[in-house]
PAZAPA-4460 file (N, C-alpha, C; in steps of 0.05 Angstrom, whole numbers, plus 32768, in hexadecimal, padded with zeros to 4 digits):
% residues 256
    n_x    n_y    n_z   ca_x   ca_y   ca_z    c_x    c_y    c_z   seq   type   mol
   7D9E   7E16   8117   7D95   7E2E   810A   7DA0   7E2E   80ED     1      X     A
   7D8C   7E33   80D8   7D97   7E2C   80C3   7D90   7E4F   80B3     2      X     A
   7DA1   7E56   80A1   7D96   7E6E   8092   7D99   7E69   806F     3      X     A
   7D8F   7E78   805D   7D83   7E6D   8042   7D92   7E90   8035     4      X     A
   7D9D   7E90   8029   7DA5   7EAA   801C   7D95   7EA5   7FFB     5      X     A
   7D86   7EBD   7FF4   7D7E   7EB5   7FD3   7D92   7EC4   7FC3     6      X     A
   7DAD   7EC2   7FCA   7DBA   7ECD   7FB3   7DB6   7EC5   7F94     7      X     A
   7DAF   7EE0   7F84   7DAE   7EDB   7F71   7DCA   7EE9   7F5F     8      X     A
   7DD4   7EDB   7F45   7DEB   7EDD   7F3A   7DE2   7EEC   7F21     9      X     A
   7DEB   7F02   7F22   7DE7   7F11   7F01   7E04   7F1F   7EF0    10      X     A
   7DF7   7F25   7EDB   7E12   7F28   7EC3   7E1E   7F35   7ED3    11      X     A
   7E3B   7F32   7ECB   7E50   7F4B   7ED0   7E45   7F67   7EC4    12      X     A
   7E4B   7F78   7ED5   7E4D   7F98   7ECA   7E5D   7FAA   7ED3    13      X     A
   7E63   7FBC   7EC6   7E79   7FCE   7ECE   7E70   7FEA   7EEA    14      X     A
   7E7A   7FE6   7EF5   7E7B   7FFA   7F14   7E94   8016   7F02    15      X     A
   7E92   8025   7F0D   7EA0   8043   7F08   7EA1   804A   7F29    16      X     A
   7EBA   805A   7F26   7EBC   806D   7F47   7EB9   808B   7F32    17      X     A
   7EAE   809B   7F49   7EA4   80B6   7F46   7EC6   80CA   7F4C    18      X     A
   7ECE   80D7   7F35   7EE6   80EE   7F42   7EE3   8102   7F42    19      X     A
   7EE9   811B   7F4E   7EDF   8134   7F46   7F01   813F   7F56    20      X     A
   7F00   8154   7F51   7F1B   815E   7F57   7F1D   8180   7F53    21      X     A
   7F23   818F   7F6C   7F2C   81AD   7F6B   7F47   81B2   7F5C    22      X     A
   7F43   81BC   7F47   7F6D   81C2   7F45   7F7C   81D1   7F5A    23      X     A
   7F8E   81C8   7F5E   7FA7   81DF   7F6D   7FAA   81F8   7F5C    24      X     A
   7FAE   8205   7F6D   7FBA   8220   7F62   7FD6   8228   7F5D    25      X     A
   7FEA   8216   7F70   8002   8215   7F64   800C   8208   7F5D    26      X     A
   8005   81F4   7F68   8012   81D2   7F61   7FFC   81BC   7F58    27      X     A
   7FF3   81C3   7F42   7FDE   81B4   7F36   7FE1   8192   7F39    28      X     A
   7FF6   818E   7F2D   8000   8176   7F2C   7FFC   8168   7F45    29      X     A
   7FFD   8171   7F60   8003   8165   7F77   7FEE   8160   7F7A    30      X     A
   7FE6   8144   7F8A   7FCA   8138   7F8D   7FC5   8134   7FA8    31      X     A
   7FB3   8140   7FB5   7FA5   8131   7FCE   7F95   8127   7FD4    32      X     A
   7F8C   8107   7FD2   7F79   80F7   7FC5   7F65   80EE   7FE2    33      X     A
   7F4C   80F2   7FE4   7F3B   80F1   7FFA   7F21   80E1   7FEB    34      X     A
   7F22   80CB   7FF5   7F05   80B4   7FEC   7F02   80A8   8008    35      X     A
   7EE6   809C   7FFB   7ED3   8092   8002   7ECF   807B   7FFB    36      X     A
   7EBB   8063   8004   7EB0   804E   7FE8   7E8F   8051   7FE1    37      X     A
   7E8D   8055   7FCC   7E76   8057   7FC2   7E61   8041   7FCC    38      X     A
   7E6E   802A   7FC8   7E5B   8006   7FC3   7E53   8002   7FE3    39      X     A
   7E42   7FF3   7FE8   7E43   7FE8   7FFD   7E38   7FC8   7FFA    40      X     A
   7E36   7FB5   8011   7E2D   7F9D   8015   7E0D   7F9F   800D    41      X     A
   7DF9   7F8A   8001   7DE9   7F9A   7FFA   7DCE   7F87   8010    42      X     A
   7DE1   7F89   8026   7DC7   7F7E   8036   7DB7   7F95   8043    43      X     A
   7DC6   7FAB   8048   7DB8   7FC3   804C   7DC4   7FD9   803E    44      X     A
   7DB9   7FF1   8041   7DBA   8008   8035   7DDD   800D   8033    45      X     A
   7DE6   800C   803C   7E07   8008   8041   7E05   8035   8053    46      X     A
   7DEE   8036   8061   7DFC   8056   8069   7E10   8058   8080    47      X     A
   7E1F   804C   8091   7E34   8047   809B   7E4D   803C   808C    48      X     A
   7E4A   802A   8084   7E5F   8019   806A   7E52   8023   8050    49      X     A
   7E4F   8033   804E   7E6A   8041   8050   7E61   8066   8041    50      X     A
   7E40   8060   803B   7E3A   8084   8033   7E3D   808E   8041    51      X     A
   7E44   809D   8066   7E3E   80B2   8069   7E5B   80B8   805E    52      X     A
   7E75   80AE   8062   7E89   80B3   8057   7E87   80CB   8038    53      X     A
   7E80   80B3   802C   7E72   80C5   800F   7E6F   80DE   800F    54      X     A
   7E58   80E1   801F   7E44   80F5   8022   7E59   810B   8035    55      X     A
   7E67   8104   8043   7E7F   811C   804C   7E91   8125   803F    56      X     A
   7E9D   8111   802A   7EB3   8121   801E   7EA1   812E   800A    57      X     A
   7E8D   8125   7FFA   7E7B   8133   7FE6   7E79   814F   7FF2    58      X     A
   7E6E   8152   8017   7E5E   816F   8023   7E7F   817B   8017    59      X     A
   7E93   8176   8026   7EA7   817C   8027   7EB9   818C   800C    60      X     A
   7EB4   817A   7FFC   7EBA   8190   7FE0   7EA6   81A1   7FD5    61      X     A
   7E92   81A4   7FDC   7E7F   81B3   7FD6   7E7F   81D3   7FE8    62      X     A
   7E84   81CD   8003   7E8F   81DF   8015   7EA0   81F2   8003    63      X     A
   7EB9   81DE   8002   7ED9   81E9   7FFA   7ECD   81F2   7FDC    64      X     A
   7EBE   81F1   7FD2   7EB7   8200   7FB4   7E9D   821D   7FBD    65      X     A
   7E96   8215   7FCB   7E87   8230   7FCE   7E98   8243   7FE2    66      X     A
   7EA9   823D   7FF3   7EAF   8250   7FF7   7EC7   825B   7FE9    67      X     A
   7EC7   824F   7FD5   7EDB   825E   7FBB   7EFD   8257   7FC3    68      X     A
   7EFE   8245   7FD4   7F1A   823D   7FD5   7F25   8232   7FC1    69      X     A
   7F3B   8234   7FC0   7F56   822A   7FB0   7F6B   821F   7FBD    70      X     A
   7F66   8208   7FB6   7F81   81FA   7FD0   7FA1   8200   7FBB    71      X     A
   7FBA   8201   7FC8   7FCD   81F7   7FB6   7FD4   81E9   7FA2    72      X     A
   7FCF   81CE   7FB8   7FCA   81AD   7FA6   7FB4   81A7   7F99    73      X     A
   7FB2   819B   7F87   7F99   8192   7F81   7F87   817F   7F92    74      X     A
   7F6D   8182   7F99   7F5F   8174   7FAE   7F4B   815F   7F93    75      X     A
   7F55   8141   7FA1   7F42   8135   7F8B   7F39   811D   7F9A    76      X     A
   7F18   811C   7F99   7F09   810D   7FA9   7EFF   80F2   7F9E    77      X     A
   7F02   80E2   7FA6   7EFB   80C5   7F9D   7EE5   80BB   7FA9    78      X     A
   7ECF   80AA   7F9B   7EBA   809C   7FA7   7EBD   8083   7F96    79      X     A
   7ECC   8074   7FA2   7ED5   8058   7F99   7EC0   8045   7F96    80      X     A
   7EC3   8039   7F7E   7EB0   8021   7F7D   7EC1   8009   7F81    81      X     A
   7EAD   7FEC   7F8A   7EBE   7FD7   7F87   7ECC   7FD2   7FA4    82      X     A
   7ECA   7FE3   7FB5   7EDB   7FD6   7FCE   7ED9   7FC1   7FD9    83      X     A
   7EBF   7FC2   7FDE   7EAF   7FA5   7FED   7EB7   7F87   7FD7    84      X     A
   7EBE   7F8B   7FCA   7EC5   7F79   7FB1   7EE3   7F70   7FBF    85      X     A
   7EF3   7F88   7FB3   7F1B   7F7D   7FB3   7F25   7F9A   7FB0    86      X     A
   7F16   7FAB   7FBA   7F22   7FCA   7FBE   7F24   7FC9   7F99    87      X     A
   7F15   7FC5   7F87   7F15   7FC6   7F6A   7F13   7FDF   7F62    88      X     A
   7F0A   7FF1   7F6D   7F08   800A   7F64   7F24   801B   7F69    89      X     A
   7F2E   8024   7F86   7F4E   8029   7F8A   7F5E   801A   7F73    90      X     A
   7F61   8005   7F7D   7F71   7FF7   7F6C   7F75   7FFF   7F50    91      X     A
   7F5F   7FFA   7F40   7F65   8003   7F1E   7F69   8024   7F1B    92      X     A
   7F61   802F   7F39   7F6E   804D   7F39   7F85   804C   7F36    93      X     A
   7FA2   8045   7F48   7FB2   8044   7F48   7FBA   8038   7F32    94      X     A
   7FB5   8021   7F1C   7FB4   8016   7F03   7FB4   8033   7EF0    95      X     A
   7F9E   803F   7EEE   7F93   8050   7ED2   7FA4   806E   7EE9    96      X     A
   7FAD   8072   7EF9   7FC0   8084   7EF6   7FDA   8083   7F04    97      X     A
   7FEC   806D   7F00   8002   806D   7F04   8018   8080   7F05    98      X     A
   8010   808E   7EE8   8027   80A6   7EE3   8024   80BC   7EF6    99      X     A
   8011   80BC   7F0A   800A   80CA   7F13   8010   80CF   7F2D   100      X     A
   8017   80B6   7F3B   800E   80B3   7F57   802E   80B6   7F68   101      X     A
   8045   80C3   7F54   8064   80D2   7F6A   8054   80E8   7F6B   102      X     A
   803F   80F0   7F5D   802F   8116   7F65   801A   810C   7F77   103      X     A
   8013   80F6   7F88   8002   80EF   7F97   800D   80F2   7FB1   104      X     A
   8007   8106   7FC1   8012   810F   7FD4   800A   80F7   7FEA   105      X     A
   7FEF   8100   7FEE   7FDE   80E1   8003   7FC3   80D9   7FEF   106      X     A
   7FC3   80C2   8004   7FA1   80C0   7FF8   7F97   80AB   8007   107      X     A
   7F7F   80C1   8015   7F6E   80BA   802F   7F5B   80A7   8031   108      X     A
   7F4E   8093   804B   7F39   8089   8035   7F26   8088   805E   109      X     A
   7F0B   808A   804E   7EF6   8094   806A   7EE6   8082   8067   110      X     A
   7EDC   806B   807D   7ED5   8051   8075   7EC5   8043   808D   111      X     A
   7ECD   8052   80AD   7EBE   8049   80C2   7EAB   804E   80CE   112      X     A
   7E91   8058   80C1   7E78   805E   80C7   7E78   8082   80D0   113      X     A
   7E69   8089   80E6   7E67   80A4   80E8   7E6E   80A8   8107   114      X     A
   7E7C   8094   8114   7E8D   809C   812C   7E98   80B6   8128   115      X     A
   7EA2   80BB   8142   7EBA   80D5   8149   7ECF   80C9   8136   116      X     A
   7EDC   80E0   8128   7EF7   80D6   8114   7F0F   80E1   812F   117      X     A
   7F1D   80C7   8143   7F2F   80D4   8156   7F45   80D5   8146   118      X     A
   7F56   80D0   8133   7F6C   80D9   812B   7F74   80C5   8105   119      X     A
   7F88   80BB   8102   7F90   80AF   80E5   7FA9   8098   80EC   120      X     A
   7F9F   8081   80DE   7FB0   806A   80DA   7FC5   807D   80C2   121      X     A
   7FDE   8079   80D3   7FF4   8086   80B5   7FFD   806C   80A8   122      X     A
   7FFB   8056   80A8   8005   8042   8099   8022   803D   809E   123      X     A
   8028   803D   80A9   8043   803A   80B4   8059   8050   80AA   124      X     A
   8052   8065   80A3   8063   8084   80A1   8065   8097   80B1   125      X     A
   8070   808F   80C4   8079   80A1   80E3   8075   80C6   80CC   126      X     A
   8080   80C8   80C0   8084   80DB   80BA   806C   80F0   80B8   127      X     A
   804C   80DB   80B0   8038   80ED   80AF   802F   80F2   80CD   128      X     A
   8039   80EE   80D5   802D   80F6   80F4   8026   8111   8104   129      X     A
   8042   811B   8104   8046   8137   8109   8034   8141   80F5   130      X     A
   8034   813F   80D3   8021   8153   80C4   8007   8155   80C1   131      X     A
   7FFB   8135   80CA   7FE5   8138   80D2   7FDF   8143   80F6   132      X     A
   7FEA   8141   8104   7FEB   8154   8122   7FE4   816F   8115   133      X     A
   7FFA   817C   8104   7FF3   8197   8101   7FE1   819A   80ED   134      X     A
   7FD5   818A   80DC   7FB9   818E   80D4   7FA1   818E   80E3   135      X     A
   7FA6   817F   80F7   7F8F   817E   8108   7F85   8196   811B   136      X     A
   7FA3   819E   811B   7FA3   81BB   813A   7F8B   81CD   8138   137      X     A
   7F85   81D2   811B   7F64   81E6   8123   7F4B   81DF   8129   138      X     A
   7F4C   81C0   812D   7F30   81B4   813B   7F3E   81AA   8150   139      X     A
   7F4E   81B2   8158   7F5E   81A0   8176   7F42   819A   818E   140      X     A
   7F2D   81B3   818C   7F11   81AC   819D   7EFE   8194   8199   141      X     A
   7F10   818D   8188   7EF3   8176   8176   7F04   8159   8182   142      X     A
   7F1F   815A   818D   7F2E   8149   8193   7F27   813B   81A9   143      X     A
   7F3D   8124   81BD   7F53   812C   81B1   7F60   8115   8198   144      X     A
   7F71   8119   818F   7F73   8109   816F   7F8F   80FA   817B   145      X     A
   7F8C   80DB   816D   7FA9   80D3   816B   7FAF   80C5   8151   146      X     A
   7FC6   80C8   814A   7FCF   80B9   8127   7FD9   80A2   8133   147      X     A
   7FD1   8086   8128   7FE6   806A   812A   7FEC   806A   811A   148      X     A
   8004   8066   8120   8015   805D   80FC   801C   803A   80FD   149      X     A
   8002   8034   80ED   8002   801E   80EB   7FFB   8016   80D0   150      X     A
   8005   8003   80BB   7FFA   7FFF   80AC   7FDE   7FED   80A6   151      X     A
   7FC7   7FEE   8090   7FB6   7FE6   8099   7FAA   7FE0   8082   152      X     A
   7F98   7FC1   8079   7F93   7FBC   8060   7F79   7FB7   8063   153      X     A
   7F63   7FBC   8051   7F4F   7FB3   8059   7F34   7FCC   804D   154      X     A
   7F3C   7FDF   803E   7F2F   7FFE   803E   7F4A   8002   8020   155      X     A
   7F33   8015   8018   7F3C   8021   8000   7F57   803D   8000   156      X     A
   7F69   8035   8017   7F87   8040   8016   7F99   8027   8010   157      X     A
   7F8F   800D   800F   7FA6   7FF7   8006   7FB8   7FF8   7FEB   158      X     A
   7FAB   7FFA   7FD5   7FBE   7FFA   7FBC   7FCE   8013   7FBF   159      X     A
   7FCA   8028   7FC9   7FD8   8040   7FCF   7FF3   803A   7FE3   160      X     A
   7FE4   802D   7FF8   7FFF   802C   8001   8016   8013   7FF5   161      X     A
   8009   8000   7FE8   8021   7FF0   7FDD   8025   7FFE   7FC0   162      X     A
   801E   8012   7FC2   802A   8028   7FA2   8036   803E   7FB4   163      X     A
   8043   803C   7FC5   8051   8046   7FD8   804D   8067   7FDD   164      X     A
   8034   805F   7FD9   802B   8086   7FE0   801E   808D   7FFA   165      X     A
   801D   8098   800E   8015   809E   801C   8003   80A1   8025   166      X     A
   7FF7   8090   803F   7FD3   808A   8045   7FCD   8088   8056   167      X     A
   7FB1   8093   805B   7FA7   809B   8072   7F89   808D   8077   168      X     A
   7F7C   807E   8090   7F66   8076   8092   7F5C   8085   80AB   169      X     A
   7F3D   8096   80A4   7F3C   80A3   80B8   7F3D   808C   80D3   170      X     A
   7F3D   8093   80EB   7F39   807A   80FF   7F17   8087   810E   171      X     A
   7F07   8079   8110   7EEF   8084   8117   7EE8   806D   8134   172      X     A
   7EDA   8083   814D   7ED5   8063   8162   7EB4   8063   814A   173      X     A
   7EB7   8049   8160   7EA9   802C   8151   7E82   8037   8154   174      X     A
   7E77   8043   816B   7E64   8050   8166   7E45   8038   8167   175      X     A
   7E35   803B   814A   7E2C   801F   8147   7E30   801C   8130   176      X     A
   7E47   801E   811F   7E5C   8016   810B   7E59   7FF1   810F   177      X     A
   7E6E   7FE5   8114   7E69   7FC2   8123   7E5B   7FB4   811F   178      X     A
   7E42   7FBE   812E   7E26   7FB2   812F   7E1C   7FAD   811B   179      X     A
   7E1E   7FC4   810A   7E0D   7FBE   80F3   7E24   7FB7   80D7   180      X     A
   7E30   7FAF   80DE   7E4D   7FAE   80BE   7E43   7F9B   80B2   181      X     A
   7E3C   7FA3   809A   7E32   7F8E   8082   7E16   7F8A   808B   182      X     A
   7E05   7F8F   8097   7DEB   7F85   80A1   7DD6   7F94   8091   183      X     A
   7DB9   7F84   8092   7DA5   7F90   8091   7DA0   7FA4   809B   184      X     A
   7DA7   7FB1   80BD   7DA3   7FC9   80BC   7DB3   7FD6   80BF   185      X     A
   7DC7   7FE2   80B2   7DD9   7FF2   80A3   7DC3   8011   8094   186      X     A
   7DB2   8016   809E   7DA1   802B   8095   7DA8   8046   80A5   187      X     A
   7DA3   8058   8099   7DA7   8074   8099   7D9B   8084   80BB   188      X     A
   7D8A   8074   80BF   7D87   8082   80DE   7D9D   8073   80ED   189      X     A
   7DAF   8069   80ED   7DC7   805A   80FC   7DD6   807A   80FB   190      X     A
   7DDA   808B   80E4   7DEF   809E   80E0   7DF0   80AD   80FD   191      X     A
   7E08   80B7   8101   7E05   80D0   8114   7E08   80E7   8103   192      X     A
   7DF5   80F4   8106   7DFB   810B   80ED   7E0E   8121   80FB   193      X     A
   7E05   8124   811B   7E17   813B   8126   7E30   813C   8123   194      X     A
   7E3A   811E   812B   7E54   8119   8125   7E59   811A   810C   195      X     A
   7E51   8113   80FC   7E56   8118   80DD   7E60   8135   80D4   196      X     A
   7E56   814A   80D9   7E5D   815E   80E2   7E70   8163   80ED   197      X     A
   7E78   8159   8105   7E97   815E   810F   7EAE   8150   8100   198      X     A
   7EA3   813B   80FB   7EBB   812E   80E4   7EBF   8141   80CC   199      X     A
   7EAC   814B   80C1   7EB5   8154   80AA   7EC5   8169   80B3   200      X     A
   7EBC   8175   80C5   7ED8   8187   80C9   7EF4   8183   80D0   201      X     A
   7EF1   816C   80DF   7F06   8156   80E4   7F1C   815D   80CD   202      X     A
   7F0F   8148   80B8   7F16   8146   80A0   7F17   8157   808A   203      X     A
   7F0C   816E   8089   7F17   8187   8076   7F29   818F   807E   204      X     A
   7F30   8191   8099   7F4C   81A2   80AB   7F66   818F   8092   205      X     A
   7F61   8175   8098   7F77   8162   8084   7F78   8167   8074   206      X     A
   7F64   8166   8065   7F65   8168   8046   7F6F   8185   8041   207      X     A
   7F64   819F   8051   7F71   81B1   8042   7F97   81B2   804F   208      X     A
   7F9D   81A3   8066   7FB5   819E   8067   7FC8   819C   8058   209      X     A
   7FBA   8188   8054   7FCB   8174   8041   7FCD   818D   801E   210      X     A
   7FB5   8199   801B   7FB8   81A1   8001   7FC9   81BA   8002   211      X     A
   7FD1   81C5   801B   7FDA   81E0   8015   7FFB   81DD   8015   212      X     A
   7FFC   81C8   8035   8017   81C7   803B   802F   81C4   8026   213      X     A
   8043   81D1   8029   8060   81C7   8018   806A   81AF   8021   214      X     A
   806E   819D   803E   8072   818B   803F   8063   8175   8036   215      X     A
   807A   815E   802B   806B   8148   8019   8082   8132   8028   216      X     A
   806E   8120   8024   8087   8102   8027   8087   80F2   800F   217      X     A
   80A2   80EA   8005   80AD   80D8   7FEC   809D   80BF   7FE9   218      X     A
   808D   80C0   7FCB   8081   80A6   7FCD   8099   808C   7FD4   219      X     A
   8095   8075   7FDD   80A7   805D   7FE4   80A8   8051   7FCE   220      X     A
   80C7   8042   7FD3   80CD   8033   7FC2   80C5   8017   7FC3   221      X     A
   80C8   8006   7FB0   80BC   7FE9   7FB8   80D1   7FE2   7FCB   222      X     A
   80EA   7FE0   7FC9   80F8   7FD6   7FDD   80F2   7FE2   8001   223      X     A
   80E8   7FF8   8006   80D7   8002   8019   80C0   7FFD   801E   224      X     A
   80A8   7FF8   800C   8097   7FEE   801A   809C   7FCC   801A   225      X     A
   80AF   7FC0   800E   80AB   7F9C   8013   80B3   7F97   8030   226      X     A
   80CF   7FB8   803A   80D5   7FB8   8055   80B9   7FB5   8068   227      X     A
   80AE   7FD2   805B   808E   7FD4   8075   807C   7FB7   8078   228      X     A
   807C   7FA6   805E   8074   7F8D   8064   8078   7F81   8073   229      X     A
   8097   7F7D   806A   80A5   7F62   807D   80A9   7F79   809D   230      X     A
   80A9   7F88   80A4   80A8   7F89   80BD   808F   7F92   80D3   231      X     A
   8076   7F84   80BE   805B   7F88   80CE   804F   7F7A   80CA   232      X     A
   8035   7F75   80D3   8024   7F5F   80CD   8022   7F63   80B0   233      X     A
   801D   7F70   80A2   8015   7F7C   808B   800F   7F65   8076   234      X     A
   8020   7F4C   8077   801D   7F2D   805C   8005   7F26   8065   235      X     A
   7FFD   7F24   807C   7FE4   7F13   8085   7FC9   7F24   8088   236      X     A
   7FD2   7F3F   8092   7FBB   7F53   8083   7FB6   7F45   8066   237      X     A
   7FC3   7F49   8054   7FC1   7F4C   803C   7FB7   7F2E   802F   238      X     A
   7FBC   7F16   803E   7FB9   7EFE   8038   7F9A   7EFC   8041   239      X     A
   7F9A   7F0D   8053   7F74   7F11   8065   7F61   7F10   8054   240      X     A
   7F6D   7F31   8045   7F5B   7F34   8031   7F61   7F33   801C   241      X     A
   7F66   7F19   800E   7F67   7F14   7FFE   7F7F   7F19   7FE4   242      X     A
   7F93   7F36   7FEA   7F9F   7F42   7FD9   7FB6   7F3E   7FDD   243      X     A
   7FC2   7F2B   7FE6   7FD6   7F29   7FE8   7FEA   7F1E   7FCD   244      X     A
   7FD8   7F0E   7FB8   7FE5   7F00   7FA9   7FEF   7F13   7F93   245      X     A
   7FDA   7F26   7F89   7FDD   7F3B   7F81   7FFB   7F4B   7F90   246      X     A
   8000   7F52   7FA1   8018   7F5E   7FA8   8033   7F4A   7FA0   247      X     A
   8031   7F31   7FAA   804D   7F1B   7F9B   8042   7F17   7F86   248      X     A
   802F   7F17   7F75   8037   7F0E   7F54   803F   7F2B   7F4A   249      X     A
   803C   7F3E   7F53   803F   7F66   7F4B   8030   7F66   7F34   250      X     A
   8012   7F5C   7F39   7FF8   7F73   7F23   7FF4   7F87   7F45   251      X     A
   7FFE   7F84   7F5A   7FEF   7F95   7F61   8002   7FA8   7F74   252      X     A
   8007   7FBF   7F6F   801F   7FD2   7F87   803C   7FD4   7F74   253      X     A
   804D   7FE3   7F85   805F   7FF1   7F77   8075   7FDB   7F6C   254      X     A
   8080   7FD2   7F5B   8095   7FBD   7F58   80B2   7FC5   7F47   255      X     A
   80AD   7FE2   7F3E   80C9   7FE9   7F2A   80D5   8001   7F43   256      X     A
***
């Protein structure tokens, strides 16, 4: 069995990620960062890989603006370009705002099709566990939810967490997510829209969590996350996909 791909090779051009952002009302400064990836594989439509994502946190701040809310924190939504590339889009985020990211409380990233969202990879921070539990408690019906705290490379929370800020990947079951990853039919009747729906509520419960709450956890130091490395799979994650060299030469994650 033989197959023929007609890739064709054209100029470089520049990709942009989309930001938009609610201010806080008391703590402007403080950031609760919730993306998506814009790009997809372009063998099909990419509406699993990765729009309906998109298309939820988009419903989602649109919600939280009509009904005239004001979170604390500032709520600021990302539709990343470049993932399917080298996570290029995160990445030069964390680049073009460095000064920024000790006021980066978390920053979420929604990436596994339109499954049930059962709970959040914490990246190896026991600590978000409990706060995401009590974010969750007012959809506890939609449950039931569990957090792994595992770290996890591979999705647009990687440069975040080796810039030692705090991250979350929703965990979604698999659905017909799988089947179709990177494929030709990767098209929009695959979505579950119902569930789409319950996720987003899923996931506004977090987001406005995260934006109201006074508890925060300390971004990490490099000498803390080289620990979370060396005591997880985490080098060979990172060697997987490709980014690892970037972390030992330090263009890429926290190093002062």
């Amino acid at each position: 069995m033989t197959a023929s791909v007609g890739a064709v090779t054209q100029a470089d051009y520049t990709a942009t990620n989309v930001i938009a952002e609610i201010p806080g009302r008391s703590r402007p400064e403080e950031i609760v960062l919730f993306g998506a990836h814009l790009d997809s594989q372009d063998l099909g439509t990419g509406a699993l890989d990765n729009g309906v994502n998109v298309v939820m946190l988009i419903n989602i701040a649109r919600q939280i603006t009509r009904l005239g809310l004001q979170p604390e924190r500032t709520i600021r939504f990302a539709l990343w370009n470049g993932e399917e590339q080298n996570l290029d889009g995160s990445w030069k985020y964390t680049e073009q705002h460095e000064s920024e990211l000790d006021h980066h409380i978390v920053a979420a990233s929604f990436d596994i099709g339109s499954g049930r969202t059962t709970g959040f990879f914490t990246g190896g921070r026991p600590d978000l566990v409990p706060l995401v539990d009590s974010y969750l408690a007012p959809v506890a019906g939609l449950g039931p939810f569990q957090q792994i705290d595992i770290p996890l490379v591979g999705t647009d929370n990687f440069d975040f967490m080796v810039e030692g800020v705090s991250n979350l990947i929703a965990i979604q079951s698999d659905a017909n997510y799988a089947s179709n990853y990177h494929a030709e039919s990767d098209t929009f009747d695959k979505v579950d829209q119902q569930q789409l729906r319950l996720n987003s509520a899923i996931s506004a419960v977090v987001i406005w969590g995260f934006a109201n709450d006074s508890a925060r956890l300390p971004r990490m130091t490099h000498d803390e996350i080289t620990t979370l490395i060396n005591a997880t799979d985490l080098e060979q994650q990172m060697k997987n996909m490709a980014v690892w060299d970037g972390w030992a030469n330090g263009t890429r994650g926290k190093h002062d």
